[in-house]
N, CA, C and O atoms as a MOPAC input file, in Angstrom:
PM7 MOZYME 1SCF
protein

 N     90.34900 1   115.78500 1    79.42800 1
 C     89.88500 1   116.08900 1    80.76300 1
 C     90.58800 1   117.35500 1    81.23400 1
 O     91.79900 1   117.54700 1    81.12100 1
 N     89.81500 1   118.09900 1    81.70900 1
 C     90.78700 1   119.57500 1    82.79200 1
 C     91.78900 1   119.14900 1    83.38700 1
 O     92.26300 1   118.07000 1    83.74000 1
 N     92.03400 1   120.28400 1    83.43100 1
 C     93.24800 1   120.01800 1    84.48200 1
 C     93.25200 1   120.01000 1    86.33500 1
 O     93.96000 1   119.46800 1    87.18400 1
 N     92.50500 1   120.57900 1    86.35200 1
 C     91.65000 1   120.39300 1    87.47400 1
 C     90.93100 1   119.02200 1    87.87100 1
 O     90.89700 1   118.53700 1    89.00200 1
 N     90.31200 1   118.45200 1    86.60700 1
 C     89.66200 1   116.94900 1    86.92900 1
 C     90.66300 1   116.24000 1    86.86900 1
 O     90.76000 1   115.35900 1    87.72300 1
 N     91.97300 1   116.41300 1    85.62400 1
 C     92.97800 1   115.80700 1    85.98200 1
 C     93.76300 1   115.15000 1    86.96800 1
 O     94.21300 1   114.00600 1    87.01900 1
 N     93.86500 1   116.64000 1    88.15400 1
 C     94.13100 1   116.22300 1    89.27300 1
 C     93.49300 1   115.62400 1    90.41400 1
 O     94.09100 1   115.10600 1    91.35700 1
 N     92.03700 1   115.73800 1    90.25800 1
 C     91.19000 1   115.27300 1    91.00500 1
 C     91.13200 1   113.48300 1    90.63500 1
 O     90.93200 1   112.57100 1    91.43800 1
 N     91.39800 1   113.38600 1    89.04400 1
 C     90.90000 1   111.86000 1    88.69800 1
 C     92.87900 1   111.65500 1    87.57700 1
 O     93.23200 1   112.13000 1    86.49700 1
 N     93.48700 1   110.90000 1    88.42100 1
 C     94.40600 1   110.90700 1    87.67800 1
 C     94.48300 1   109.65800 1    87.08500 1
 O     93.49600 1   108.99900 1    87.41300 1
 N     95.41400 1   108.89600 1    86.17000 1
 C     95.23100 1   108.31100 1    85.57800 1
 C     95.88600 1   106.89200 1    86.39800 1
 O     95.43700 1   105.74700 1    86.34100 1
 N     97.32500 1   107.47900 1    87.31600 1
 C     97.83900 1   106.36600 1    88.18700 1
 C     97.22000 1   106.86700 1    89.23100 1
 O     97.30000 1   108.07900 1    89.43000 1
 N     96.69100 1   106.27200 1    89.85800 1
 C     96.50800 1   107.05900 1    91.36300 1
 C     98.09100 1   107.20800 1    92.50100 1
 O     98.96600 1   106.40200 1    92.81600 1
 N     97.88000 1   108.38800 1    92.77200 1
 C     99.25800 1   109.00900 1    93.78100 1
 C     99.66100 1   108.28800 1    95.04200 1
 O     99.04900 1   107.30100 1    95.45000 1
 N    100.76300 1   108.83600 1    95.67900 1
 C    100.64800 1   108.26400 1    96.95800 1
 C    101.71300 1   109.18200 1    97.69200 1
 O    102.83200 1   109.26400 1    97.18700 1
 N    101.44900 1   109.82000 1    98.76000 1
 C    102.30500 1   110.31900 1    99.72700 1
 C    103.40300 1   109.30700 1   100.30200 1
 O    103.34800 1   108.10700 1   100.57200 1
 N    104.58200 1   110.41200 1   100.39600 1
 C    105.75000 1   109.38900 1   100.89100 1
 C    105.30900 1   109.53200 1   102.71100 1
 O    104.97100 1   110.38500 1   103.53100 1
 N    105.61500 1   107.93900 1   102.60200 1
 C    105.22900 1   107.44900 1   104.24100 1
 C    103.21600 1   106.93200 1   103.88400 1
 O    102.35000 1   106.69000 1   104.72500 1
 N    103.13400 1   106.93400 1   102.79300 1
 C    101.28700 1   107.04500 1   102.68800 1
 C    101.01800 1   105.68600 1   103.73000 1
 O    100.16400 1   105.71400 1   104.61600 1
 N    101.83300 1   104.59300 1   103.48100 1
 C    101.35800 1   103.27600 1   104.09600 1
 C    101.18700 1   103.47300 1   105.77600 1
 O    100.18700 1   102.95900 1   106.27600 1
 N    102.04700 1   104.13500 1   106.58600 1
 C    102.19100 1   104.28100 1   107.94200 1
 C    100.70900 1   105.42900 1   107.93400 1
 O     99.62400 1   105.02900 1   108.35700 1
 N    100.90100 1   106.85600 1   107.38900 1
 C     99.74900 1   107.92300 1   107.97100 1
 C     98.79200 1   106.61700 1   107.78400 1
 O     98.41700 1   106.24700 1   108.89700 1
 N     98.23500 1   105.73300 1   106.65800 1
 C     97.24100 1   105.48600 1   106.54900 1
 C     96.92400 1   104.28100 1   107.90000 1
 O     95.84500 1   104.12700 1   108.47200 1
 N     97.97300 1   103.67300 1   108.11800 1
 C     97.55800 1   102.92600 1   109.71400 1
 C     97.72500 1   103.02500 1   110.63800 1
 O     97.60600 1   102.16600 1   111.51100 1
 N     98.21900 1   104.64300 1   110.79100 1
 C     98.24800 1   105.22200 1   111.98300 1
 C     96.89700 1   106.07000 1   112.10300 1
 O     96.45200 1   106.23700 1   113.23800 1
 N     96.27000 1   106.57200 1   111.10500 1
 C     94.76200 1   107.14300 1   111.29000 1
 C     94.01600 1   105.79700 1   111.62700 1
 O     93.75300 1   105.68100 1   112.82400 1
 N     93.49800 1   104.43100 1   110.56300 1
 C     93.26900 1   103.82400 1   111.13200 1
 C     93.04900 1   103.44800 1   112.38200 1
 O     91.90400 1   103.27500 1   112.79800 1
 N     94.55600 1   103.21100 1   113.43200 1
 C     94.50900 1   103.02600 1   114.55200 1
 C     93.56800 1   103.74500 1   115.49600 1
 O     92.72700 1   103.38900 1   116.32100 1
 N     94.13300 1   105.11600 1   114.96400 1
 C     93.41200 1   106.08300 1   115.64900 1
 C     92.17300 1   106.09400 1   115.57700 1
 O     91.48800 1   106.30700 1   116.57700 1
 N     91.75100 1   105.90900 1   114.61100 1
 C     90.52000 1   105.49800 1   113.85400 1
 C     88.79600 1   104.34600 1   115.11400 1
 O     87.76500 1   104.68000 1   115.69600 1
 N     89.55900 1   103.05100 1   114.85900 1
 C     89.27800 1   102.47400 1   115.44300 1
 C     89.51900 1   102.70000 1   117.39800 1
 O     88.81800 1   102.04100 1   118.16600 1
 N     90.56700 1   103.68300 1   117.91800 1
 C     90.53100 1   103.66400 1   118.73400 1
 C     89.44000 1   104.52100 1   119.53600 1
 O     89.04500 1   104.19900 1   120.65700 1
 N     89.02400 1   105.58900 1   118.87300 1
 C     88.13300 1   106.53900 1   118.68800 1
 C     86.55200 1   105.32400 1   118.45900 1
 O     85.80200 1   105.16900 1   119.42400 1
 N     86.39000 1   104.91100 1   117.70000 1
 C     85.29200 1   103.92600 1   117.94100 1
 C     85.12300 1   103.22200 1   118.87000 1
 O     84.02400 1   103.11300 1   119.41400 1
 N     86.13700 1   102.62000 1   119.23100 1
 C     86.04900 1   102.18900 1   120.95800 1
 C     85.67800 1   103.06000 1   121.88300 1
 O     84.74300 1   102.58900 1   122.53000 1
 N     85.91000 1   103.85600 1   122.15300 1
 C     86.11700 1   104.96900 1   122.88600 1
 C     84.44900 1   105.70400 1   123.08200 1
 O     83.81800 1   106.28200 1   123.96600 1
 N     84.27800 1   105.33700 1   121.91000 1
 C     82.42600 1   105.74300 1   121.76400 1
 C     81.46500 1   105.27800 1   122.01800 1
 O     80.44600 1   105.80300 1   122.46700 1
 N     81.75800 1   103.83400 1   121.65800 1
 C     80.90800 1   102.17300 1   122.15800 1
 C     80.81900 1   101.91700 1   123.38400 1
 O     79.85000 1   101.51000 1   124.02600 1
 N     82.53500 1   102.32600 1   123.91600 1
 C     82.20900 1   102.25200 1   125.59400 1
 C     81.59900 1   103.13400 1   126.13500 1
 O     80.75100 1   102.84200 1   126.98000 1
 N     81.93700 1   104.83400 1   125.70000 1
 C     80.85900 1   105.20500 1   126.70700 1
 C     79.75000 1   105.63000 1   126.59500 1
 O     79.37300 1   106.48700 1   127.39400 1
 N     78.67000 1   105.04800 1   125.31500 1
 C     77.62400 1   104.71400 1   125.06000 1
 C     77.13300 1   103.74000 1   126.18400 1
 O     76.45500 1   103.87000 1   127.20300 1
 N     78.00000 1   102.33800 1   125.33000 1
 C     77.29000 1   101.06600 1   126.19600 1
 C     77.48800 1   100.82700 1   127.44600 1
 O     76.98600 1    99.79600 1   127.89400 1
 N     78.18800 1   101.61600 1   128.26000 1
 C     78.91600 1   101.31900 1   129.57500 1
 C     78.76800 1   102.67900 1   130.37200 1
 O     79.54900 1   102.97900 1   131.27500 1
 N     77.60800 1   103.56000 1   129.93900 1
 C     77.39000 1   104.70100 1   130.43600 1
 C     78.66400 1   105.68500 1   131.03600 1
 O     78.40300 1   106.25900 1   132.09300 1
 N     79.52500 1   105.83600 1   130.66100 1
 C     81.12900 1   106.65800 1   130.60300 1
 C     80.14600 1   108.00900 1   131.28000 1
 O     79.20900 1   108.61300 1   130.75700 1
 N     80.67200 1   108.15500 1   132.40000 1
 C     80.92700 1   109.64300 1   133.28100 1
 C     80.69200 1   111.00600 1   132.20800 1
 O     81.57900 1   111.28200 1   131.40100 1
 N     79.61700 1   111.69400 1   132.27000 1
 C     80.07900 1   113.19900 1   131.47800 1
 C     80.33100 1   112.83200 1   129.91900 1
 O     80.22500 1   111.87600 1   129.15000 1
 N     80.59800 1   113.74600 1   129.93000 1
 C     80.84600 1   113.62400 1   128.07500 1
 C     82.25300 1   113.06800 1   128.04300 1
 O     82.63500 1   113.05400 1   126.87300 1
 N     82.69500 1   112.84600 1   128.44200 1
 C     84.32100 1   111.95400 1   128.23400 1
 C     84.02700 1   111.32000 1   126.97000 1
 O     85.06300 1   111.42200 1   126.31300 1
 N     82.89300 1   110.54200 1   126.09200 1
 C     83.11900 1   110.23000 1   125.28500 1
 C     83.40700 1   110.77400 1   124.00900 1
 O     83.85900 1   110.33400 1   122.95300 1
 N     82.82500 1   112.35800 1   124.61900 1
 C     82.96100 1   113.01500 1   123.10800 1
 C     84.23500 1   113.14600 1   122.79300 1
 O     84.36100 1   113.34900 1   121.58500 1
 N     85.56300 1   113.10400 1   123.56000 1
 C     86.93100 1   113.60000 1   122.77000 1
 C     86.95400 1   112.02200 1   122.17400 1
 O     87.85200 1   112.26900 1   121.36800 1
 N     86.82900 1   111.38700 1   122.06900 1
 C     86.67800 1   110.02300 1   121.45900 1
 C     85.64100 1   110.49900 1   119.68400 1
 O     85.93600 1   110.30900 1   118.50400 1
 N     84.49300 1   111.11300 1   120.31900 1
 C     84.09000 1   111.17000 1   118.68700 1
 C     84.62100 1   112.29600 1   118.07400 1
 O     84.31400 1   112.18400 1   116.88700 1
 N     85.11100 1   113.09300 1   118.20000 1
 C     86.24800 1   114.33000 1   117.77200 1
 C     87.24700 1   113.43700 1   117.10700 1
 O     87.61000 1   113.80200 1   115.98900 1
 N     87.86100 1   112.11300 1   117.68600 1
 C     88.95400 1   111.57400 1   117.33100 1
 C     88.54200 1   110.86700 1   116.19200 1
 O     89.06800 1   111.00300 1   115.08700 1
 N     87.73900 1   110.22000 1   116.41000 1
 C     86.93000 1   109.49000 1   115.09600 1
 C     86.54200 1   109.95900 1   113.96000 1
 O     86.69200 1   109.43500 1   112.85600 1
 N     85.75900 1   111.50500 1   114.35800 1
 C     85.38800 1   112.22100 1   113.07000 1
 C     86.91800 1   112.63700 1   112.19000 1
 O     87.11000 1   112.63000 1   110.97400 1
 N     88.15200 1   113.08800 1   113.63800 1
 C     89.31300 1   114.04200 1   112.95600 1
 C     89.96200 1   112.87200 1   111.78900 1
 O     90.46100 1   113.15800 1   110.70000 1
 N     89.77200 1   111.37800 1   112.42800 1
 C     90.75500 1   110.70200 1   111.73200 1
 C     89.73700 1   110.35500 1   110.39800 1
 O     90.03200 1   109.76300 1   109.36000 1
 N     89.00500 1   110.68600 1   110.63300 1
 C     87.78300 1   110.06500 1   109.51800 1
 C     88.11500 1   110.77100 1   108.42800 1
 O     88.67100 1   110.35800 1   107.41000 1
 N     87.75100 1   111.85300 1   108.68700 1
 C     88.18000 1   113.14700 1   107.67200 1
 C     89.37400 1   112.65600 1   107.18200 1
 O     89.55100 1   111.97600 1   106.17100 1
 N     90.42200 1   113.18500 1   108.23300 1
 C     92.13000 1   112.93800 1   107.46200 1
 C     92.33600 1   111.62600 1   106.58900 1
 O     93.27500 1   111.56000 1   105.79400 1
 N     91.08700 1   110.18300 1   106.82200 1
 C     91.42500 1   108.98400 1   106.00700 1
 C     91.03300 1   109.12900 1   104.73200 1
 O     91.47500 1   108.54300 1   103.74300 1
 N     89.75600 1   110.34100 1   104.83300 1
 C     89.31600 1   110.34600 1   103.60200 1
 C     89.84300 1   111.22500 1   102.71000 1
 O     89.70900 1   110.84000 1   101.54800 1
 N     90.30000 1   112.09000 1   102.81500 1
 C     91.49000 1   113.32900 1   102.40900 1
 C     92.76700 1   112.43800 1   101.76200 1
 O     93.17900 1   112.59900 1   100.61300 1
 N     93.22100 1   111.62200 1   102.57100 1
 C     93.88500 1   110.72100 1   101.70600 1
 C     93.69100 1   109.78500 1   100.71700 1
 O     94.56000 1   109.44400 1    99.91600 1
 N     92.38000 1   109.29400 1   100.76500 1
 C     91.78100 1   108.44600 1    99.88200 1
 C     91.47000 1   109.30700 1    98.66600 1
 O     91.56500 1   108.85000 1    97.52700 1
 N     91.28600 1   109.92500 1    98.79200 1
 C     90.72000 1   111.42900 1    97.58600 1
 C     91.85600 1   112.01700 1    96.81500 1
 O     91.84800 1   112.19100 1    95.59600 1
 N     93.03600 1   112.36800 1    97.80000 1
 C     94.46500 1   112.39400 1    97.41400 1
 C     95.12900 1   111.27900 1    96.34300 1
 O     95.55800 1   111.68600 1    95.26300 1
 N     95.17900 1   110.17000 1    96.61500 1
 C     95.42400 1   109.05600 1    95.72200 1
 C     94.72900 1   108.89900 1    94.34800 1
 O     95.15800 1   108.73200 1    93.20600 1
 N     93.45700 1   109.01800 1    94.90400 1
 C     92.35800 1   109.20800 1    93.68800 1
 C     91.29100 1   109.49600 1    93.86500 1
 O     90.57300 1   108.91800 1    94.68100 1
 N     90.91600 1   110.48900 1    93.12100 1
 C     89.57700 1   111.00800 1    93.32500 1
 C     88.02800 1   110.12600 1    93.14900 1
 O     86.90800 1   110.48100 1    93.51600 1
 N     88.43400 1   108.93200 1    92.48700 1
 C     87.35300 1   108.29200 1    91.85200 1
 C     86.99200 1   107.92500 1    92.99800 1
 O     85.78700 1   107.73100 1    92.84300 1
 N     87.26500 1   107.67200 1    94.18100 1
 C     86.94200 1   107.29200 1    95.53700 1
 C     85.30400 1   107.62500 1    96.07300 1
 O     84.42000 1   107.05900 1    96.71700 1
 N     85.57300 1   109.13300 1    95.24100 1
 C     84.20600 1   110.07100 1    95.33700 1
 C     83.15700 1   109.27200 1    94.93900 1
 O     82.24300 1   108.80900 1    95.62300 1
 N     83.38800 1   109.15600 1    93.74300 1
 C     82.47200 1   108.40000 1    92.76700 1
 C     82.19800 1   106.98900 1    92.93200 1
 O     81.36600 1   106.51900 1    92.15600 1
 N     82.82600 1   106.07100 1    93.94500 1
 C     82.57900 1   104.60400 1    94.63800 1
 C     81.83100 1   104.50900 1    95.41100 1
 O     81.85600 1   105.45700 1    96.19600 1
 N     80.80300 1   103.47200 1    95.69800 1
 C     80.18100 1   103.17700 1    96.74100 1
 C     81.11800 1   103.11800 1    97.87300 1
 O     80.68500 1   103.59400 1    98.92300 1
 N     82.13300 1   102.70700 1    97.88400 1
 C     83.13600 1   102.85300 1    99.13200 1
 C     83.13300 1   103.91100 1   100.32900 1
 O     83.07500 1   103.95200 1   101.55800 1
 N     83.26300 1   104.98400 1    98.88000 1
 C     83.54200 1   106.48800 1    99.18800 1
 C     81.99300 1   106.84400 1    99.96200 1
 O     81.91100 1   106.98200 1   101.18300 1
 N     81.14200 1   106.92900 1    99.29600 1
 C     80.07000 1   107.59700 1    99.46500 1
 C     79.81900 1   106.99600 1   100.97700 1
 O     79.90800 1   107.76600 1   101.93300 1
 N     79.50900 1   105.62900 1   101.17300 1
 C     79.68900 1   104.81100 1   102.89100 1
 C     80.16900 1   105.81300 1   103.45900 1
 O     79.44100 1   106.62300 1   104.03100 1
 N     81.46800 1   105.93500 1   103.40200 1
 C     82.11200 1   106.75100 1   104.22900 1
 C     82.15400 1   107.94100 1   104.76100 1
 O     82.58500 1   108.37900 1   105.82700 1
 N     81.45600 1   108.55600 1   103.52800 1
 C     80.90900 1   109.98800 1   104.08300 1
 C     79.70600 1   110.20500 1   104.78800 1
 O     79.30700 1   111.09500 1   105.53900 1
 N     79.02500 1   108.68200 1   104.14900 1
 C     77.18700 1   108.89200 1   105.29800 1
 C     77.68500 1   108.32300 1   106.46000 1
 O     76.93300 1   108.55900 1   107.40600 1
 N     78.96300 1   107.46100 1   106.85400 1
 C     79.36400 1   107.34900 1   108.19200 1
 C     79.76200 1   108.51600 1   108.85600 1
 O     79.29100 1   108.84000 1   109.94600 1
 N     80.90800 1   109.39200 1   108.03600 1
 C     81.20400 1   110.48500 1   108.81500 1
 C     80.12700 1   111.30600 1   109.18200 1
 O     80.01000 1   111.90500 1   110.25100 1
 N     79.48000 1   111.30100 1   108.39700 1
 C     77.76300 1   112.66800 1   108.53500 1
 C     76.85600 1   111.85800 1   109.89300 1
 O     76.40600 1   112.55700 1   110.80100 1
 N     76.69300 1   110.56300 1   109.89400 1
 C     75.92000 1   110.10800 1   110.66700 1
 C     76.84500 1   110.32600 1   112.30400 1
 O     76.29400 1   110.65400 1   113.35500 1
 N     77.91000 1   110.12400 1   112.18500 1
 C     78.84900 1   110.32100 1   113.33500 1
 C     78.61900 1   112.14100 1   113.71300 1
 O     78.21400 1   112.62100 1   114.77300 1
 N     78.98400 1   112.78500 1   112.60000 1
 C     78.15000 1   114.42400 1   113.58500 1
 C     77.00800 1   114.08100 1   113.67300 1
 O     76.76000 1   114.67600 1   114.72200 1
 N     75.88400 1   113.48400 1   113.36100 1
 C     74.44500 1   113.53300 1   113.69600 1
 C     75.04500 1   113.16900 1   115.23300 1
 O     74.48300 1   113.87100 1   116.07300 1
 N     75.98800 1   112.30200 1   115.77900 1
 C     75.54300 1   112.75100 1   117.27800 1
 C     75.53300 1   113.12400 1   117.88200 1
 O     75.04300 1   112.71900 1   118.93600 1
 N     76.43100 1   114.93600 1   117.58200 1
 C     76.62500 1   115.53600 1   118.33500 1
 C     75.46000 1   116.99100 1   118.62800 1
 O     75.44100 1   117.90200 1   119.45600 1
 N     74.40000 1   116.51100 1   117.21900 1
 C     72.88500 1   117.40400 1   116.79300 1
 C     71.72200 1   116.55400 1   117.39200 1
 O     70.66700 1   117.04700 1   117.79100 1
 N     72.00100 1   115.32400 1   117.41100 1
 C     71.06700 1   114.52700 1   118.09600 1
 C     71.33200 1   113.44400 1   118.51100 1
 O     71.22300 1   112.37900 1   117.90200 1
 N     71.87000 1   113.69500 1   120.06200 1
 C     72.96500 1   112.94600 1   121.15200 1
 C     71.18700 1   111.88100 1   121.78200 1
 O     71.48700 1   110.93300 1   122.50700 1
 N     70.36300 1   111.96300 1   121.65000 1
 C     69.07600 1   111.42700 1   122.28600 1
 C     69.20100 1   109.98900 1   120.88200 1
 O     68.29600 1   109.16800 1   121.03200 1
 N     69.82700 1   109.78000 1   120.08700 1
 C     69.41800 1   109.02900 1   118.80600 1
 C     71.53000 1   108.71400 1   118.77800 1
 O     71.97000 1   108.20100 1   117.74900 1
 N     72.34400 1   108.99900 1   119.69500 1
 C     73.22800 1   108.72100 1   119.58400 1
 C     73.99200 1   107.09600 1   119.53200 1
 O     74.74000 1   106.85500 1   118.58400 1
 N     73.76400 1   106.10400 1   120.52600 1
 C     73.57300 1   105.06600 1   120.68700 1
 C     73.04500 1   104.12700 1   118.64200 1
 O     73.60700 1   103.30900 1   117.91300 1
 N     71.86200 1   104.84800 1   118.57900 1
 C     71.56400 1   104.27800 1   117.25500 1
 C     72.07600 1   104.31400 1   116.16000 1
 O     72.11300 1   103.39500 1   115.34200 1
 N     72.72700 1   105.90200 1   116.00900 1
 C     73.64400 1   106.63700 1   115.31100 1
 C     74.96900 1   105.20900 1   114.95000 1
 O     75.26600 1   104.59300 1   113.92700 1
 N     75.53400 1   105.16200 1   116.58200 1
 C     76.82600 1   104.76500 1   116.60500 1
 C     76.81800 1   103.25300 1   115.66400 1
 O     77.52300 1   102.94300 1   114.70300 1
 N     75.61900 1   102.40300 1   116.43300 1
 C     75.40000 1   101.04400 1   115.90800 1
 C     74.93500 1   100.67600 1   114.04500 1
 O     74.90300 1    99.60600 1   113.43700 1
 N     74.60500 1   102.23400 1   113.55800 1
 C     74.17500 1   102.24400 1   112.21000 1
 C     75.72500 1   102.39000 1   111.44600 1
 O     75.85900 1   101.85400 1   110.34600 1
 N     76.73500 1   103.03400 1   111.98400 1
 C     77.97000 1   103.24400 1   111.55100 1
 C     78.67200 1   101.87900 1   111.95000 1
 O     79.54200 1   101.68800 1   111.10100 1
 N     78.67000 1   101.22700 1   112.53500 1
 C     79.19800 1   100.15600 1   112.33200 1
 C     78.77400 1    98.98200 1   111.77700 1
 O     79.58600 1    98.11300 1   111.46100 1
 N     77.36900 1    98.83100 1   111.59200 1
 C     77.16400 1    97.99700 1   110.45200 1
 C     77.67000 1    98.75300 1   109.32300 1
 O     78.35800 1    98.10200 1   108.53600 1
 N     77.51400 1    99.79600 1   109.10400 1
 C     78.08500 1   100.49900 1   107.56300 1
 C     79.60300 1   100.17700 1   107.53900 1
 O     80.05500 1   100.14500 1   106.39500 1
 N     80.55800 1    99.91500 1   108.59600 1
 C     81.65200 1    99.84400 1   108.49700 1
 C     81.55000 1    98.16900 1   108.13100 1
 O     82.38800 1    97.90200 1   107.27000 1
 N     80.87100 1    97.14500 1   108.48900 1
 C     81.19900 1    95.96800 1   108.12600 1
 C     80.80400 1    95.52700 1   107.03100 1
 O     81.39800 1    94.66800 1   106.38000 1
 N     79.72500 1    96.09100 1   106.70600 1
 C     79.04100 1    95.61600 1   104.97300 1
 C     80.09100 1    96.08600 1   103.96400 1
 O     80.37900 1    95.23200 1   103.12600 1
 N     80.79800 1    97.39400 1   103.85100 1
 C     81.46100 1    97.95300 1   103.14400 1
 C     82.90200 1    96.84500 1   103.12600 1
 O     83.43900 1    96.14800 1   102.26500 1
 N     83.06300 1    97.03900 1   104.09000 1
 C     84.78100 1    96.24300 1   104.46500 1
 C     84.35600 1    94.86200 1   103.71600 1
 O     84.84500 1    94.49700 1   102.64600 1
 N     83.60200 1    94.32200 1   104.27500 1
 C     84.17500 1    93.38000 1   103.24600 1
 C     82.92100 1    92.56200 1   102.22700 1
 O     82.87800 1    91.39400 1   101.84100 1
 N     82.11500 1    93.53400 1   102.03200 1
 C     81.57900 1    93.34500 1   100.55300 1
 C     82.45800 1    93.35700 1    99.45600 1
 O     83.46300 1    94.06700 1    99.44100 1
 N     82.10700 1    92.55100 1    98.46200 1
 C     82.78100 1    92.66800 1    97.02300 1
 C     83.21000 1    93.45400 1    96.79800 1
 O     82.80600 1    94.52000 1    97.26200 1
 N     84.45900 1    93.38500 1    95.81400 1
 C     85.03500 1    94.67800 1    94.83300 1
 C     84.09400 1    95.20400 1    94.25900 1
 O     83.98400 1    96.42500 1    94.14800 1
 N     83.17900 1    94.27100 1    93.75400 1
 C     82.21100 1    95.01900 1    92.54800 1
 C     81.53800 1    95.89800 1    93.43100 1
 O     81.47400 1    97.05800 1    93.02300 1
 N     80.94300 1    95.62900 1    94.69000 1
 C     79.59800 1    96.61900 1    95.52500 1
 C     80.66800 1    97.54900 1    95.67000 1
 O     80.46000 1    98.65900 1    95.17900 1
 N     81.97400 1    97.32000 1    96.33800 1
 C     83.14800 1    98.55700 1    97.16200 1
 C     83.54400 1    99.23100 1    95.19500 1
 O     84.53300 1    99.96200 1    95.24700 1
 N     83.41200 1    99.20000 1    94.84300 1
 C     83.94200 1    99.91900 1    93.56500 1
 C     82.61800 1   100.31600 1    92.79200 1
 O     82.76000 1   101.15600 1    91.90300 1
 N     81.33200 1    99.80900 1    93.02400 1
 C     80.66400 1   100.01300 1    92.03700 1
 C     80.54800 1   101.82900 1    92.16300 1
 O     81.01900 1   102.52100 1    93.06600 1
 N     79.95100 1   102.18300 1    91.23300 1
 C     79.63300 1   103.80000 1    90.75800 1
 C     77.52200 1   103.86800 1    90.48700 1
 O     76.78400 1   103.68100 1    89.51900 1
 N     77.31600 1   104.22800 1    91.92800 1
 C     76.08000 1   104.83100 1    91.12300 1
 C     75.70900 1   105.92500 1    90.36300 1
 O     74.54300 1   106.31900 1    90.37600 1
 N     76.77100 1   106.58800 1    89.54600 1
 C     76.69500 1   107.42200 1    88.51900 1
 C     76.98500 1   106.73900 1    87.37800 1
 O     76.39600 1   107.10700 1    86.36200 1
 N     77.82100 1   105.75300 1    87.29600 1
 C     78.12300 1   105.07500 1    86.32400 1
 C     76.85500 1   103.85900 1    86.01900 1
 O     76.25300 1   103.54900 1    84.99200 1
 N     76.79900 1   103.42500 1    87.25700 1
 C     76.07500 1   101.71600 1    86.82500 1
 C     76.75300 1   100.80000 1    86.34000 1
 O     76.44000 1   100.07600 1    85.39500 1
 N     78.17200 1   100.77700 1    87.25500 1
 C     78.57100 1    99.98000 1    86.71100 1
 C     79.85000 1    99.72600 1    88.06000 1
 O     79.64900 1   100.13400 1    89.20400 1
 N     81.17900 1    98.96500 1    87.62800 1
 C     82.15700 1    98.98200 1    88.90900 1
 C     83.26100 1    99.74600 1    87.93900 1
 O     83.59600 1    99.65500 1    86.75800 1
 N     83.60500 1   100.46800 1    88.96900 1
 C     84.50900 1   101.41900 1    87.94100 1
 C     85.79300 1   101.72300 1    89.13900 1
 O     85.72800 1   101.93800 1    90.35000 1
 N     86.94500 1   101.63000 1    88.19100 1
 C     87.89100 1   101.51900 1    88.73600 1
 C     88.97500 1   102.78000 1    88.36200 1
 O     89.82900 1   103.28500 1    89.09200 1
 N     88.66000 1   103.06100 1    87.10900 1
 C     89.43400 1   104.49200 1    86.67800 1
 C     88.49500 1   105.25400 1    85.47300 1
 O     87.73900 1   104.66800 1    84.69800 1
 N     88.65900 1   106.18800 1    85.51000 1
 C     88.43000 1   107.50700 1    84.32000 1
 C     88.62600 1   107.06800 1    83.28100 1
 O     89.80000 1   106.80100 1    83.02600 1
 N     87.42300 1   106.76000 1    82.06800 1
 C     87.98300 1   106.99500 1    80.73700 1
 C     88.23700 1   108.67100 1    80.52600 1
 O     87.57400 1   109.34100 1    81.31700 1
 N     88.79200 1   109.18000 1    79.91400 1
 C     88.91300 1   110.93600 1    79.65200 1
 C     87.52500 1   111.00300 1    78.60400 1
 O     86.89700 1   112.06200 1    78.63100 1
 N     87.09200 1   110.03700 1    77.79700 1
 C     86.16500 1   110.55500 1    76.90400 1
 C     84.60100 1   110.29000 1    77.43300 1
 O     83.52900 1   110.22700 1    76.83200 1
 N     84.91900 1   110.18300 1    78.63300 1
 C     83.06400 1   109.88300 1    79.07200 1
 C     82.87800 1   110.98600 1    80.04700 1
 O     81.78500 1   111.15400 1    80.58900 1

């Protein structure tokens, strides 16, 4: 394998010192930012006040997935992964089409609950592979 894919797909997956805290402190942030959106969707919130809420959601979204990618790249290649990025993409859809926002929000959170706690096999499977894949052979 390159060295480049190397680092992208390593063989242990990595971990930043402190990785356990950034990762439940984005979280937090994470989820607090989803609140923050639900309410002032569903509870009609004053002005755009909700948008620094989806700024927070998208920023921590990004930074969770940057770390997930960091550890291991195969993340890419998981149904896990991929969820996560049509959540993050569907989350800017509401700032391109705020009229479909509300629907937006409620489609990302079913995507957040099917994923969470569907099977290893669905959260790991690979639709490039066809299969549940958990690490890199180097010869495929």
């Amino acid at each position: 394998m390159g060295s480049r894919l190397f680092w992208l797909f390593p063989a242990q997956s990595r971990y930043l010192p402190g990785h356990r805290w950034i990762n439940i402190t984005l979280r937090t942030l994470h989820l607090v930012g989803i609140a923050g959106i639900g309410g002032g969707f569903f509870y009609a919130a004053e002005g755009d006040l909700w948008k620094s809420f989806l700024w927070l959601t998208l920023g921590s979204g990004l930074l969770l997935s940057l770390l997930f990618i960091y550890a291991n790249g195969i993340w890419l290649l998981q149904l896990r992964g991929h969820v996560i990025m049509l959540k993050l993409l569907l989350l800017y859809g509401v700032t391109l089409w705020p009229e479909w926002a509300p629907w937006l929000v409620v489609l990302v959170v079913i995507l957040s609950g099917w994923i969470s706690h569907a099977t290893g096999d669905v959260r790991y499977y690979s639709l490039f592979h066809r299969r549940r894949l958990e690490r890199l052979d180097p010869n495929e």
